[in-house]
C-alpha positions in Angstrom: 0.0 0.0 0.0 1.8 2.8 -0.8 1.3 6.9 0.9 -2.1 8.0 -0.8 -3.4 4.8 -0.3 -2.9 4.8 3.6 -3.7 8.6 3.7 -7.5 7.8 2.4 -7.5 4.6 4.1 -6.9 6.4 7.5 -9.2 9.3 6.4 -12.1 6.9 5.3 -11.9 5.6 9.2 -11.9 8.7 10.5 -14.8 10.3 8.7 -16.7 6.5 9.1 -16.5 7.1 12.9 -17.5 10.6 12.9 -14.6 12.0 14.0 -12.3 14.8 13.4 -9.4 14.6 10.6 -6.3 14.1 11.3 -3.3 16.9 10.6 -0.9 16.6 8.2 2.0 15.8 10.9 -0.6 13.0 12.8 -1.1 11.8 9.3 2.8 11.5 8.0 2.9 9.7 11.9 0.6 7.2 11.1 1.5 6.4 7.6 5.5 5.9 8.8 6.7 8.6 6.6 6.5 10.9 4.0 7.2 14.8 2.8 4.3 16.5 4.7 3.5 17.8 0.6 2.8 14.1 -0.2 0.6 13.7 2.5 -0.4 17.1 1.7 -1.6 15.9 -2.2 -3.2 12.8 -0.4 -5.4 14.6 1.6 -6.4 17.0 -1.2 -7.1 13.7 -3.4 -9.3 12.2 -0.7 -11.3 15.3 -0.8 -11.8 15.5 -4.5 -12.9 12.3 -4.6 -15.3 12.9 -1.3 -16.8 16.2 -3.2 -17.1 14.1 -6.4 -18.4 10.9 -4.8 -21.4 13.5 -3.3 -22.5 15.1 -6.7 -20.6 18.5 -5.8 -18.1 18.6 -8.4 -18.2 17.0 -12.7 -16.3 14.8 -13.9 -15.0 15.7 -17.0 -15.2 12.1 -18.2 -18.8 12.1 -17.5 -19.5 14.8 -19.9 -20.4 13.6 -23.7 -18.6 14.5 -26.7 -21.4 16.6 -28.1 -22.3 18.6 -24.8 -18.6 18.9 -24.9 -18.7 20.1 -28.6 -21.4 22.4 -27.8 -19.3 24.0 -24.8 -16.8 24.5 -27.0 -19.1 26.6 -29.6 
């Protein structure tokens, strides 16, 4: 399992117990290691993919050639 992996794994059991998120230094603790800017892009990851997950943000793959075509226009 490799950093990003254990940052959302540690944040997933943290948000499915209700309680607060870790910070980036109790993070890099946890996972053994790591530059405090990979944990950093881990924890920004996680939350894309939370915002995403809840219908808050579009994926671009989602959207069709020709809406894509048309935003183009």
């Amino acid at each position: 399992m490799n950093i990003q992996e254990k940052v959302h794994a540690i944040l997933d059991e943290a948000k499915a117990h209700d309680k607060p998120l870790p910070s980036l230094r109790s993070l890099r603790a946890q996972v053994g290691g790591g530059s405090l800017t990979t944990i950093s892009e881990a924890v920004k990851s996680w939350r894309f993919a939370q915002l995403e997950a809840a219908g808050q943000i579009l994926s671009l793959i989602h959207i069709s050639e020709p809406t894509r075509q048309a935003e183009i226009s």
